[in-house]
Backbone as numpy.savetxt, mean C-alpha at the origin, in Angstrom:
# Nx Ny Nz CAx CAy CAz Cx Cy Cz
-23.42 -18.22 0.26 -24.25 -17.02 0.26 -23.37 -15.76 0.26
-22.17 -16.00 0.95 -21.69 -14.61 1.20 -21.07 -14.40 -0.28
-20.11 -15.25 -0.50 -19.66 -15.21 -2.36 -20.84 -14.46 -3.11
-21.67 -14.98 -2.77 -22.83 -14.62 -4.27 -23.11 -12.91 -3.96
-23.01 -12.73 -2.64 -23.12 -11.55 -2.21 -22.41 -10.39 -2.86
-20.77 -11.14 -2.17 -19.68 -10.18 -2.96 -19.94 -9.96 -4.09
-20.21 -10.89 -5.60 -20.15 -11.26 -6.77 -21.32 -10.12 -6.92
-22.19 -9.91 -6.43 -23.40 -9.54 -6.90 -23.11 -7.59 -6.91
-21.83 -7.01 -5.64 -21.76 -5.96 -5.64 -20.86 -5.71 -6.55
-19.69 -6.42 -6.95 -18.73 -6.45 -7.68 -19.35 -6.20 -9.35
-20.55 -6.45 -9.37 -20.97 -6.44 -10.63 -21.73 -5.34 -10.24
-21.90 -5.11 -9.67 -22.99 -3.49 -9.52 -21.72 -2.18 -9.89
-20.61 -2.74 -9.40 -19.28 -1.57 -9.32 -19.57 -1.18 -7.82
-20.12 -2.02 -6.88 -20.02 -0.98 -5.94 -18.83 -1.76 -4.86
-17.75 -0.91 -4.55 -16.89 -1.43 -3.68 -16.74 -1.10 -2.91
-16.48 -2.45 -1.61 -16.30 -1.33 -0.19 -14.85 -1.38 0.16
-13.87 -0.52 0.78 -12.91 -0.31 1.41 -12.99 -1.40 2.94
-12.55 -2.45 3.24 -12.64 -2.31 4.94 -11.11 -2.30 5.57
-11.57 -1.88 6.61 -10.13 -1.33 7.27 -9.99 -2.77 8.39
-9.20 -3.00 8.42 -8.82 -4.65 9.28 -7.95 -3.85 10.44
-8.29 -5.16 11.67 -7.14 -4.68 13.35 -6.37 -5.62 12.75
-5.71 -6.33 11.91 -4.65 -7.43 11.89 -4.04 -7.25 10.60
-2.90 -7.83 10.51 -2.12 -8.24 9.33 -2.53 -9.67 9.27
-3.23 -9.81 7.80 -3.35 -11.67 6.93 -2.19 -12.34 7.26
-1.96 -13.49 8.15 -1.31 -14.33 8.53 -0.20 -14.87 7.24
-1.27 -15.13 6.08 -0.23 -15.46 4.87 0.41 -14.14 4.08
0.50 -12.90 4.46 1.86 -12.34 3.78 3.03 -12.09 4.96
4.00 -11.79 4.01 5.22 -11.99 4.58 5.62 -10.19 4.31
5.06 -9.61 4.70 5.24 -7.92 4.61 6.07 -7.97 5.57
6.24 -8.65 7.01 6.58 -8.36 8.39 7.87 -9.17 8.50
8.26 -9.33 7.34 9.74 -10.26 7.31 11.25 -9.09 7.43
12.18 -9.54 8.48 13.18 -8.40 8.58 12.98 -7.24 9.50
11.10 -7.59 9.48 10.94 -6.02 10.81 11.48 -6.69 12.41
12.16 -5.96 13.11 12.23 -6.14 14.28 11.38 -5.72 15.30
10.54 -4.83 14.86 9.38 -4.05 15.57 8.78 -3.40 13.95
7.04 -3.32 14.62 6.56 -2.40 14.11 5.91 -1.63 15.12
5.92 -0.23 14.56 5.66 0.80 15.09 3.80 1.35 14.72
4.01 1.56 13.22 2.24 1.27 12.99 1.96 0.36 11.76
1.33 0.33 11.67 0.28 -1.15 10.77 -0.67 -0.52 10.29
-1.17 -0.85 8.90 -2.51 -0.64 8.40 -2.16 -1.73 7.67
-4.05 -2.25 7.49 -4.55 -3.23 6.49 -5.76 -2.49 5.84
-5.60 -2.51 4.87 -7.11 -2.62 3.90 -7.36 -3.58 3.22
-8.97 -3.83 3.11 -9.38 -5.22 1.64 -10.30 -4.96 1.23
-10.04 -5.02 -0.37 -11.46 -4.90 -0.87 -11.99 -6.16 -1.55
-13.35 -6.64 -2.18 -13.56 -7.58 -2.58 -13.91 -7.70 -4.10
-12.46 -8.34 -4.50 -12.80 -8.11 -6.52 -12.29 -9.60 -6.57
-12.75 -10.29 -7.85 -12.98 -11.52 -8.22 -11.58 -11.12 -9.08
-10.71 -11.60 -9.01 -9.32 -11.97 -9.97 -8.47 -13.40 -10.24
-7.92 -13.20 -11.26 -6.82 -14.14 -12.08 -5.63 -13.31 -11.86
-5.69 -12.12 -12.06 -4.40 -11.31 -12.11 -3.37 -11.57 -11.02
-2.20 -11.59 -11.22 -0.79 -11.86 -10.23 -1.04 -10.89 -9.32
-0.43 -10.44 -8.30 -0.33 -9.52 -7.23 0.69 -7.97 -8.06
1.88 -8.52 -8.48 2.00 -7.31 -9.34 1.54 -6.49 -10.25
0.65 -7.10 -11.14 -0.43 -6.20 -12.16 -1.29 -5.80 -11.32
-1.66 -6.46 -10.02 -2.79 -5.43 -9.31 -1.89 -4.52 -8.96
-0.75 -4.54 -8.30 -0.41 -3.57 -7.35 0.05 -2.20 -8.42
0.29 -2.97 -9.82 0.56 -1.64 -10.88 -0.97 -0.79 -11.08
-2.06 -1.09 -11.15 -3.65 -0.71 -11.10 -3.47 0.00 -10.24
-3.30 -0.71 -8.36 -3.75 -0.32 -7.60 -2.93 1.19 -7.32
-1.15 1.66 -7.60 -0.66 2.73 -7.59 -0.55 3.39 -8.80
-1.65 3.54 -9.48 -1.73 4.67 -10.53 -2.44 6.02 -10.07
-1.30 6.95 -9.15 -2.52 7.71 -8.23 -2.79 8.93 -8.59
-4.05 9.15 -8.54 -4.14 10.29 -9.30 -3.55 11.74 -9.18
-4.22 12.52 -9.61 -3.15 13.84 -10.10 -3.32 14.41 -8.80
-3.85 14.35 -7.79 -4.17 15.33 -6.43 -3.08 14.77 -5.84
-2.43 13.28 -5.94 -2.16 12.33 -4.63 -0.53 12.66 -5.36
-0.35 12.70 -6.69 0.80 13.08 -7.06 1.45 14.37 -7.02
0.60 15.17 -6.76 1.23 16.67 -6.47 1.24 16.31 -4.89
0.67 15.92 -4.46 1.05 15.89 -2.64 1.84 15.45 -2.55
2.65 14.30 -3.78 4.31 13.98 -3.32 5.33 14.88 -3.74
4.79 15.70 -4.51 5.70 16.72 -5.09 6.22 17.78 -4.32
4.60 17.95 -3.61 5.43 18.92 -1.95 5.71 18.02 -0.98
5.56 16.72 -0.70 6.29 15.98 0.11 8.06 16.12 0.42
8.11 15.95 -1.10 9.53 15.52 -1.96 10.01 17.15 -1.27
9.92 18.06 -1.94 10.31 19.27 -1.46 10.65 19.68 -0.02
9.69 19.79 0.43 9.84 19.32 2.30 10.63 19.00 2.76
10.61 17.34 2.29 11.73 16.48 2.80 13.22 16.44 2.18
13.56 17.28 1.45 15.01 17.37 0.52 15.80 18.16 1.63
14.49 19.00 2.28 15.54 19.85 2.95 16.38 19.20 4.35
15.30 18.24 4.60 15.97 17.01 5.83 16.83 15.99 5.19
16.80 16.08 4.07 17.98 15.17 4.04 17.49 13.93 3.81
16.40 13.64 3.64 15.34 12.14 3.52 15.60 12.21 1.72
15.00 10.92 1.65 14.84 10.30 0.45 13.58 10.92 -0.31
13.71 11.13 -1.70 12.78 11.70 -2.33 12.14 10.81 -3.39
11.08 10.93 -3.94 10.61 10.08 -4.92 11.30 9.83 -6.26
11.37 8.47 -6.44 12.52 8.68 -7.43 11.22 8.76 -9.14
12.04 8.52 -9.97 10.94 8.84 -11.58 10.69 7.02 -11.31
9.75 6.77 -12.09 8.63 5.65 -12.20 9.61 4.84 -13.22
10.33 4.43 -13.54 10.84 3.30 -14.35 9.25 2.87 -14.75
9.89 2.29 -16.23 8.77 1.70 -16.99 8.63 0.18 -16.26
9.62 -0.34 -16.25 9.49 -1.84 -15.65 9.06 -1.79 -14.14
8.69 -1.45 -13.93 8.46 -1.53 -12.34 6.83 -0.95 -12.23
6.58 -2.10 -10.91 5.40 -2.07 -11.07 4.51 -0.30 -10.05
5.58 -0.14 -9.35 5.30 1.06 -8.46 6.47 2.15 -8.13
6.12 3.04 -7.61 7.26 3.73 -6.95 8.09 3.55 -6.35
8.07 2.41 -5.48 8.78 1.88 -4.55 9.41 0.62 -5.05
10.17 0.46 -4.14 11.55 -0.94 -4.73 11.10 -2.18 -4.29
10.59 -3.30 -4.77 10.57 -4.36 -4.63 11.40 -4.76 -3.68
10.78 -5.48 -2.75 11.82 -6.27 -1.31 10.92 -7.84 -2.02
10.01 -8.39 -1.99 9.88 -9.74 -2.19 9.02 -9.83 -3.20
8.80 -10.48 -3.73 7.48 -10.80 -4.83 6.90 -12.04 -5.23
5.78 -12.76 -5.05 5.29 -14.17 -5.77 4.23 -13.99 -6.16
4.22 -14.68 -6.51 1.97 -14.70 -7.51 1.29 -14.37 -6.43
1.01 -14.42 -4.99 0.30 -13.93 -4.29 0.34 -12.29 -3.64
1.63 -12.21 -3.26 1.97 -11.02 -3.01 3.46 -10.27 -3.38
3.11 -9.07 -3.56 4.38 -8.02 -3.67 4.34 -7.12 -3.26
5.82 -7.45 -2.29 6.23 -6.07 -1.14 7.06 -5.55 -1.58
6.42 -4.04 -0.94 7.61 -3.02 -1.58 8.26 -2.06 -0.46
9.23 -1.08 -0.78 9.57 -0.45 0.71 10.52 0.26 0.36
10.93 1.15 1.56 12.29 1.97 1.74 12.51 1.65 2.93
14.27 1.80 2.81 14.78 1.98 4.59 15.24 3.42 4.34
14.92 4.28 5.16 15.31 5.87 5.80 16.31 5.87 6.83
16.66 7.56 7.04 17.30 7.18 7.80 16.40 7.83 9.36
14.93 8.04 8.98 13.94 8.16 9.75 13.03 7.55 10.05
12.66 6.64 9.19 11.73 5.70 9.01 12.00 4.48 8.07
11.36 3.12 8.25 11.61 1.77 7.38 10.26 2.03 6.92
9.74 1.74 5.76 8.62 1.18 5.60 8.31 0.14 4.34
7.37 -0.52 4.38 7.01 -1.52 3.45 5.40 -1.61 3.50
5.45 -1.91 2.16 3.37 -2.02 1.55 3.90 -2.98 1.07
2.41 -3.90 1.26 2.39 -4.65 0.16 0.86 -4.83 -0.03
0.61 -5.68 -1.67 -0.38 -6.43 -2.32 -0.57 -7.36 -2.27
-1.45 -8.06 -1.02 -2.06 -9.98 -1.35 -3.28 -10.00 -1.70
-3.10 -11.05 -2.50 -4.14 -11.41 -3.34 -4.86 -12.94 -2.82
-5.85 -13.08 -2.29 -6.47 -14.14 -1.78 -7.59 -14.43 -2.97
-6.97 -15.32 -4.21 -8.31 -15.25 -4.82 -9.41 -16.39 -4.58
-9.13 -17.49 -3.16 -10.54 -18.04 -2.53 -11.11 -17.28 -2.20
-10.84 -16.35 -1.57 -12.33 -15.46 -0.93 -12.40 -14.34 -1.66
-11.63 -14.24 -2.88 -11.63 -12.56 -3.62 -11.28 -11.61 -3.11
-10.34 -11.51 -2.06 -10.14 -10.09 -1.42 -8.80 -10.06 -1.87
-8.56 -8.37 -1.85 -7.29 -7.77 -1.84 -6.48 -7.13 -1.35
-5.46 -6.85 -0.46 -4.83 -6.79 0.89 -3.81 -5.25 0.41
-4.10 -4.02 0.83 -3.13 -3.18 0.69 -2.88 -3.35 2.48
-1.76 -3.32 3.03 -0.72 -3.27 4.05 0.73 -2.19 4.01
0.41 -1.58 5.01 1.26 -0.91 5.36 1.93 -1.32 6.67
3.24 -1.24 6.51 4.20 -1.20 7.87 5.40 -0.11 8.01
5.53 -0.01 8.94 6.62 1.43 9.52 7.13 0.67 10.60
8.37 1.73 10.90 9.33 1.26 11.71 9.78 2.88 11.63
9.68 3.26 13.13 10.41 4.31 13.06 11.60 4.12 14.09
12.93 4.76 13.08 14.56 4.71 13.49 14.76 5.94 14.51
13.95 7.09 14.35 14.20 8.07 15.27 13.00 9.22 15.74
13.14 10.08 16.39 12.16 10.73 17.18 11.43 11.66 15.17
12.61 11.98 14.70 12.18 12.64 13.39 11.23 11.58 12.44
11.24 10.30 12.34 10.70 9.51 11.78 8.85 9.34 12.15
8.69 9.15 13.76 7.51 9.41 14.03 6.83 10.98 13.97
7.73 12.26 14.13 7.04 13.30 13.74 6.54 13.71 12.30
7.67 12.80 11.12 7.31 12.63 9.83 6.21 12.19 9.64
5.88 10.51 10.26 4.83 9.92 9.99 3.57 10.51 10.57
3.93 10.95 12.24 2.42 12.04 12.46 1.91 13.14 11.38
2.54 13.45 10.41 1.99 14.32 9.49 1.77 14.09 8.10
2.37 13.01 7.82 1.49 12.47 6.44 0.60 11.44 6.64
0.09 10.93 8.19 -0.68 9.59 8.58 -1.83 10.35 7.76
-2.54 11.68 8.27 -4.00 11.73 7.87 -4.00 11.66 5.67
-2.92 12.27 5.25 -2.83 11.49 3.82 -3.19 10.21 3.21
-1.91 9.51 4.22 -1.73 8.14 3.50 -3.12 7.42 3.99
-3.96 7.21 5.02 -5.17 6.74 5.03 -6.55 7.32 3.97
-6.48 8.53 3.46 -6.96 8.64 2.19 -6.46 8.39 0.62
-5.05 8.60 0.46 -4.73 8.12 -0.28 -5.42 6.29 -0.79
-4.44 5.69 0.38 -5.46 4.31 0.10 -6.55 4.29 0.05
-7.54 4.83 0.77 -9.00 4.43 0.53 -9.46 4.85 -0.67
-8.61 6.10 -1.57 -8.98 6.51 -2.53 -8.20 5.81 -3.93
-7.46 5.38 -3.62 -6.92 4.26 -4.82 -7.46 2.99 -4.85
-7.59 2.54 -3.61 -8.60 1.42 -4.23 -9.90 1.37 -4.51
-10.49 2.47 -3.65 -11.55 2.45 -4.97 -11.68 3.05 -6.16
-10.59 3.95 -6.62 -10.31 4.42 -8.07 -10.08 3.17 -8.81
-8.81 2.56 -8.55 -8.25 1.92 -9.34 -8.59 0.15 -9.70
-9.23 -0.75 -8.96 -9.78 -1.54 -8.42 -11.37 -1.73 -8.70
């Protein structure tokens, strides 16, 4: 019943965002962390064949509002001395550098010298859901005042790419 459910909104176009208290037991986003500091999960429910990397190329195509907010990000942060967005290589599926990848999921990430972080894309296609995850690790007192000020972003950002792109 619940399948036919999903199936039935999925064909309407109507998608919901849900926000999860846990990280999915089967990805390996949390590999190498020694601590995390904060966590997000999102899932939405789409019926796929597609690998975890062609979603995660869909899922970061962000639009023109979310890309000028890295543009003054980038600016901001040049002056600290942080890492800036680098240009989009054609081969690559996102902005960020690949740390692991298999048909189910692909994690991606930076290490700072303020913050670690890693996202990734799982793809559960028994139950049709799709897993954006975030993890942080903050290295210093500058790392959590960074992240206190782009947190209220990056929780719209995601909610607004997956249901753009997805």
């Amino acid at each position: 019943m619940f399948v036919l459910l999903r199936s039935f909104f999925e064909l309407k176009g109507m998608k919901t965002v849900t926000k999860l208290t846990t990280i999915p037991e089967n990805s390996v986003i949390t590999s190498g962390f020694d601590k995390i500091d904060y966590f997000d999960t999102y899932r939405v429910v789409k019926i796929t064949n597609d690998n975890a990397e062609k979603i995660a190329a869909e899922i970061f195509k962000l639009p023109n509002w979310a890309l000028w907010l890295m543009k003054i990000r980038d600016f901001i942060v040049g002056f600290f001395g942080l890492k800036t967005s680098k240009e989009k290589r054609v081969e690559q599926a996102t902005y960020f550098q690949t740390i692991v990848q298999n048909e189910n999921e692909i994690v991606m990430g930076e290490n700072d010298k303020h913050l670690d972080f890693r996202t990734s894309v799982l793809v559960d296609r028994e139950k049709s859901f799709i897993y954006l995850i975030t993890v942080v690790c903050f290295n210093n007192f500058l790392g959590k005042i960074y992240f206190l000020t782009i947190k209220p972003f990056h929780k719209i950002i995601v909610k607004s790419i997956l249901n753009r792109n997805l």
